[in-house]
C-alpha positions in Angstrom: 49.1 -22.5 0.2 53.3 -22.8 0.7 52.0 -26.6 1.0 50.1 -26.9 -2.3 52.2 -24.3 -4.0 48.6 -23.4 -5.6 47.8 -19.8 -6.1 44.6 -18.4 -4.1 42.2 -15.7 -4.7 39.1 -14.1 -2.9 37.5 -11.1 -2.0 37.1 -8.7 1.1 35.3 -5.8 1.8 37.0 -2.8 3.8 35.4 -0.8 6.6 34.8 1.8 3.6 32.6 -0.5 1.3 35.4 -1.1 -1.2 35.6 -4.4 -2.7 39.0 -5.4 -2.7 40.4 -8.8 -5.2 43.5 -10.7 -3.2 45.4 -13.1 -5.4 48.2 -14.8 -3.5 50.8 -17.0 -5.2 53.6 -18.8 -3.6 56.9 -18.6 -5.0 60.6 -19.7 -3.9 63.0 -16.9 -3.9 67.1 -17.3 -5.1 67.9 -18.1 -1.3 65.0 -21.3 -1.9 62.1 -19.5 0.8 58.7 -19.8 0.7 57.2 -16.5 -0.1 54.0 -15.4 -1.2 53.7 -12.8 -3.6 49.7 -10.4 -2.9 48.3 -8.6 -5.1 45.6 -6.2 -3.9 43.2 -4.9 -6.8 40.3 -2.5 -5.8 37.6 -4.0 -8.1 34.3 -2.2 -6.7 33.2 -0.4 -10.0 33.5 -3.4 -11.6 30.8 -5.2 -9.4 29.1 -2.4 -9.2 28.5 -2.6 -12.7 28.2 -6.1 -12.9 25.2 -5.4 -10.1 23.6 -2.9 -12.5 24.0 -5.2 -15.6 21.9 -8.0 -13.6 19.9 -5.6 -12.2 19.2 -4.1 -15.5 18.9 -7.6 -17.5 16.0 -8.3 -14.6 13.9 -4.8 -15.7 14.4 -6.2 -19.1 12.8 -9.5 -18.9 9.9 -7.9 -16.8 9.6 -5.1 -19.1 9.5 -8.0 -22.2 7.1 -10.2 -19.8 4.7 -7.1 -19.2 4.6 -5.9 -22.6 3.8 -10.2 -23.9 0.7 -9.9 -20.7 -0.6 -6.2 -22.4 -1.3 -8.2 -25.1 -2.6 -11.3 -23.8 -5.2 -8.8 -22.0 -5.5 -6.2 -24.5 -7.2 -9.7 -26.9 -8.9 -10.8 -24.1 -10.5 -7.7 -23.2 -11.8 -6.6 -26.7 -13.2 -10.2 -27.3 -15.1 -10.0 -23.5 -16.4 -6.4 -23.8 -18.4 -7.8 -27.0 -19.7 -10.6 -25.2 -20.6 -8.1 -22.3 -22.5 -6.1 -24.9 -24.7 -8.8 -26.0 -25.3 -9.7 -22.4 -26.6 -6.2 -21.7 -27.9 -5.4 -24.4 -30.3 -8.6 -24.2 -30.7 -7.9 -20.2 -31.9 -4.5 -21.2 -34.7 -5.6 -23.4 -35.5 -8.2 -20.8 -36.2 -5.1 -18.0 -38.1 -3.3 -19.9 -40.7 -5.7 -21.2 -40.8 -7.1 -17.5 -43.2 -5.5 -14.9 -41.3 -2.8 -13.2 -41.1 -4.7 -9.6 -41.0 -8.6 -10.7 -38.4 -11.1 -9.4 -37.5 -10.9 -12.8 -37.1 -7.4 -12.9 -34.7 -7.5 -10.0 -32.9 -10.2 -12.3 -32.3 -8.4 -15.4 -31.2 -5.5 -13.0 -28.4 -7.5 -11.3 -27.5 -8.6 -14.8 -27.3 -5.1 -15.7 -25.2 -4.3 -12.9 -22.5 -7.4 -13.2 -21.9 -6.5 -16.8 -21.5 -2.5 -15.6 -18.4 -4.0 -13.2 -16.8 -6.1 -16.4 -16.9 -3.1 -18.1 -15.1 -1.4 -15.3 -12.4 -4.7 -15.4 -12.2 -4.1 -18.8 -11.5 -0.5 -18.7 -8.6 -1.5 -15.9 -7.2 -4.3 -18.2 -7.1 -1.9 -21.0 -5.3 1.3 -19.2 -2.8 -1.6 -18.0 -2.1 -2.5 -21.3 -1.8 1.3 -22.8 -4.5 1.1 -25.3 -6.7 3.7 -24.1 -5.5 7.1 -25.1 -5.0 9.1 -22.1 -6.2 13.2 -22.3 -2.7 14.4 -20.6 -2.7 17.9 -19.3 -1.2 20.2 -16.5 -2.7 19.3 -13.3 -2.9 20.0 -9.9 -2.2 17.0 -7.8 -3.0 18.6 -4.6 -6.7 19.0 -6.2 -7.5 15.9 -7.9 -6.6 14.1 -4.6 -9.0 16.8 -2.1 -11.8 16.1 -5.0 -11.2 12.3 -4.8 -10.9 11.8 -0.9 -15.3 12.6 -0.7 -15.5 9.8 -2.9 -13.0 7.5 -1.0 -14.5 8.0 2.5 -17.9 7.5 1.1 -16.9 3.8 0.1 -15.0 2.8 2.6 -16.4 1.3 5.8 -16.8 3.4 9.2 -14.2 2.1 10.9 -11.1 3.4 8.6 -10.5 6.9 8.5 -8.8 8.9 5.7 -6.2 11.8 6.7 -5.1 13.9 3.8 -2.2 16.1 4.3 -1.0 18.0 1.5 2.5 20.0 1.6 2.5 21.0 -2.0 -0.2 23.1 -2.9 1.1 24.4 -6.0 2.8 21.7 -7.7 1.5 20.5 -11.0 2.2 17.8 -13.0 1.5 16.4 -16.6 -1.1 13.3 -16.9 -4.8 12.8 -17.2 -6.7 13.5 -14.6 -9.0 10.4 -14.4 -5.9 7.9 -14.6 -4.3 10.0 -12.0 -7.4 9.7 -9.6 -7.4 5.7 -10.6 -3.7 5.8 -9.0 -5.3 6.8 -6.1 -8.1 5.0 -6.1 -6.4 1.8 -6.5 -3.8 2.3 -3.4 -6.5 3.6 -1.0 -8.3 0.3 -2.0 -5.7 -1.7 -1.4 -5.0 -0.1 1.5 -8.6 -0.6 3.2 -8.4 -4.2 1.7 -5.0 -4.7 4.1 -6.9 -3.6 7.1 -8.9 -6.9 6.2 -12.2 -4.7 8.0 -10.7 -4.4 11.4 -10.2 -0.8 11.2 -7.7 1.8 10.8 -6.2 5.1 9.0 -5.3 5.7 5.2 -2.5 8.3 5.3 -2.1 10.5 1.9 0.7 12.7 1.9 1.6 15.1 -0.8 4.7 16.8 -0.7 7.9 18.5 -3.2 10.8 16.4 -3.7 14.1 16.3 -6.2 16.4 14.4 -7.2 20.2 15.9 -7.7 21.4 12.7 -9.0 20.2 10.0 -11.3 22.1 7.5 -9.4 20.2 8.1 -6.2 17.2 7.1 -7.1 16.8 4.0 -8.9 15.0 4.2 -12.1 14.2 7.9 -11.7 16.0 10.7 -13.2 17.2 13.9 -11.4 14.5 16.3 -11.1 11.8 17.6 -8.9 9.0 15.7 -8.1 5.4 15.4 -6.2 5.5 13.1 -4.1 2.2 11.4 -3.4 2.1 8.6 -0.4 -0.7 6.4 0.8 0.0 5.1 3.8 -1.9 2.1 5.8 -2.0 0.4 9.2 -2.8 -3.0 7.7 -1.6 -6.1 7.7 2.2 -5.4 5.5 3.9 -7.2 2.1 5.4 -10.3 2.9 9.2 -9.6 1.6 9.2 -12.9 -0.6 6.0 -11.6 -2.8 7.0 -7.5 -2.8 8.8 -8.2 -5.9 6.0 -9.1 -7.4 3.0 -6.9 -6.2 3.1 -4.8 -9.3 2.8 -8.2 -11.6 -0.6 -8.1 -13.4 -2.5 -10.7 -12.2 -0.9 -11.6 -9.3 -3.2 -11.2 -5.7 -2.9 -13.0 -2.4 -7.2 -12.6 -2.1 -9.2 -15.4 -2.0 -10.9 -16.0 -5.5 -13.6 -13.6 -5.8 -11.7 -10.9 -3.6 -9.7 -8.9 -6.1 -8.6 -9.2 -9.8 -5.2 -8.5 -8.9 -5.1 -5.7 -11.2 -5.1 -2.6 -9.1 -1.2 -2.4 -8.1 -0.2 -3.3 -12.0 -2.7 -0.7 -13.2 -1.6 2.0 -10.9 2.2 0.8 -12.2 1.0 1.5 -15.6 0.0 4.8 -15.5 2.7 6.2 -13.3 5.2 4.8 -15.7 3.4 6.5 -19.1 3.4 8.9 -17.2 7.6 9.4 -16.7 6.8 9.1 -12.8 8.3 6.2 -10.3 6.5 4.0 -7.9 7.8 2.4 -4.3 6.7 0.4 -1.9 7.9 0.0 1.8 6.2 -2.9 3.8 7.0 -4.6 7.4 4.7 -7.8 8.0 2.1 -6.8 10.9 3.4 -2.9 10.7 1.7 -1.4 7.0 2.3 -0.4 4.0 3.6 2.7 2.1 3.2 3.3 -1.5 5.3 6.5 -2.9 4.5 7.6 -6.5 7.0 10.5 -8.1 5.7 12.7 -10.7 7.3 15.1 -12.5 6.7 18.4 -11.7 6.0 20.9 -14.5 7.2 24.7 -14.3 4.4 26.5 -12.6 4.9 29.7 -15.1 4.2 27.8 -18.3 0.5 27.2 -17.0 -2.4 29.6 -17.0 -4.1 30.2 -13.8 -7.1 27.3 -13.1 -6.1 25.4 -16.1 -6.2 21.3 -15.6 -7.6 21.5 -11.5 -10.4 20.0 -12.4 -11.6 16.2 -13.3 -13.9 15.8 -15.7 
């Protein structure tokens, strides 16, 4: 630097996490030395808020690209739920002129059937893009999941078990019942889907949990929280694809596998309703996805009200 007699500047970072700016600049003092004059500025809130500008500017443009998707699918799905009509409305007449146990039969039943699981896509693609209305009341979390894990173990296969241990018996939170059950219907699936059939265990946990600061917690506000995990022994989340699990669309399943709606759907409706999703994944060691819902003062419900799904 003395040689050049050009200033330099760069940045360290102390034992204490501060981000500290050194600009050096040579100078000749009255006697005609070489000095260097440093000066040590302590710029850490500044990059911390550049960090949060970028990190916010990034939740914008997925925020913009999810909202330009909704409506791709929201056309899409209104234009194929008319041509699924026709389809069964046609397969319908076709069964019951048929005899009742003809090849044919069996055909117009299948045809039935397919256009019963568009309907079901539909019905996904349409909660992911917010235009069903949802029937929001107090709930019970603790209950919807016990009345949902019958049905879960039921369609799984033998070889995956489902452990439910619940921590929170009382809390409640706001949100429609069904969409809340399709939250955990979708990360149970993709949970047994991770186990690729080999076996394993489906952990749900529901416990309390607050927030005292807003800063804590990225994205979620300070509060307290129920805290619903579904944890699996699978196969983990590749880190260079987490970021973009929750994308609609996006799957690592072979074609035919999975619509790779389940995750994006499941983002949907935590996010309507004012809750926070998370996702911790090692390669070859599982999966754990953490939804936060807002918890609702206990007193402002009546007793029974919103524990059941309709």
């Amino acid at each position: 630097m003395l040689e050049t007699g050009k200033p330099h500047r760069w940045e360290v970072t102390t034992a204490g996490g501060s981000i500290i700016d050194v600009y050096d600049v040579p100078f000749i003092d009255v006697n005609g030395s070489p000095l260097i004059l440093e000066m040590d500025t302590d710029i850490t809130d500044r990059r911390r808020a550049e960090e949060d500008m970028v990190r916010l500017q990034a939740q914008l443009r997925h925020a913009q690209k999810m909202e330009a998707l909704g409506t791709f699918a929201s056309g899409i799905a209104h234009d194929f739920n008319n041509i699924l009509a026709a389809i069964a409305g046609f397969a319908g007449l076709l069964e019951r002129q048929l005899p009742p146990r003809s090849r044919e039969t069996i055909h117009a039943k299948r045809i039935l059937e397919a256009t019963r699981r568009g309907r079901e896509l539909i019905g996904q693609m349409l909660t992911f893009t917010r235009k069903t209305e949802p029937e929001t009341k107090p709930l019970r979390l603790s209950t919807v999941i016990k009345e949902s894990v019958d049905l879960l173990q039921a369609a799984v296969p033998a070889t995956i078990n489902i452990k439910v241990n619940v921590s929170s018996e009382s809390g409640l939170i706001l949100g429609d019942p069904n969409q809340v059950q399709q939250v955990l219907m979708n990360l149970c699936t993709n949970a047994v889907q991770a186990m690729h059939g080999k076996g394993g265990t489906v952990d749900i946990d529901i416990s309390d949990f607050s927030v005292a600061d807003a800063n804590t917690m990225d994205g979620m506000e300070a509060g307290h929280y129920i805290k619903l995990t579904v944890r699996d022994s699978g196969i983990g989340i590749p880190h260079e694809i987490r970021d973009r699990i929750f994308d609609p669309f996006f799957t690592t399943k072979k074609l035919g596998e999975g619509t790779g709606l389940g995750l994006s759907v499941a983002h949907g409706i935590v996010r309507d309703a004012k809750g926070h999703i998370t996702v911790e994944s090692e390669p070859g060691r599982g999966s754990a996805f953490t939804v936060y819902f807002p918890r609702i003062i206990a007193e402002a419900v009546s007793e029974g009200e919103g524990d059941t799904i309709s």
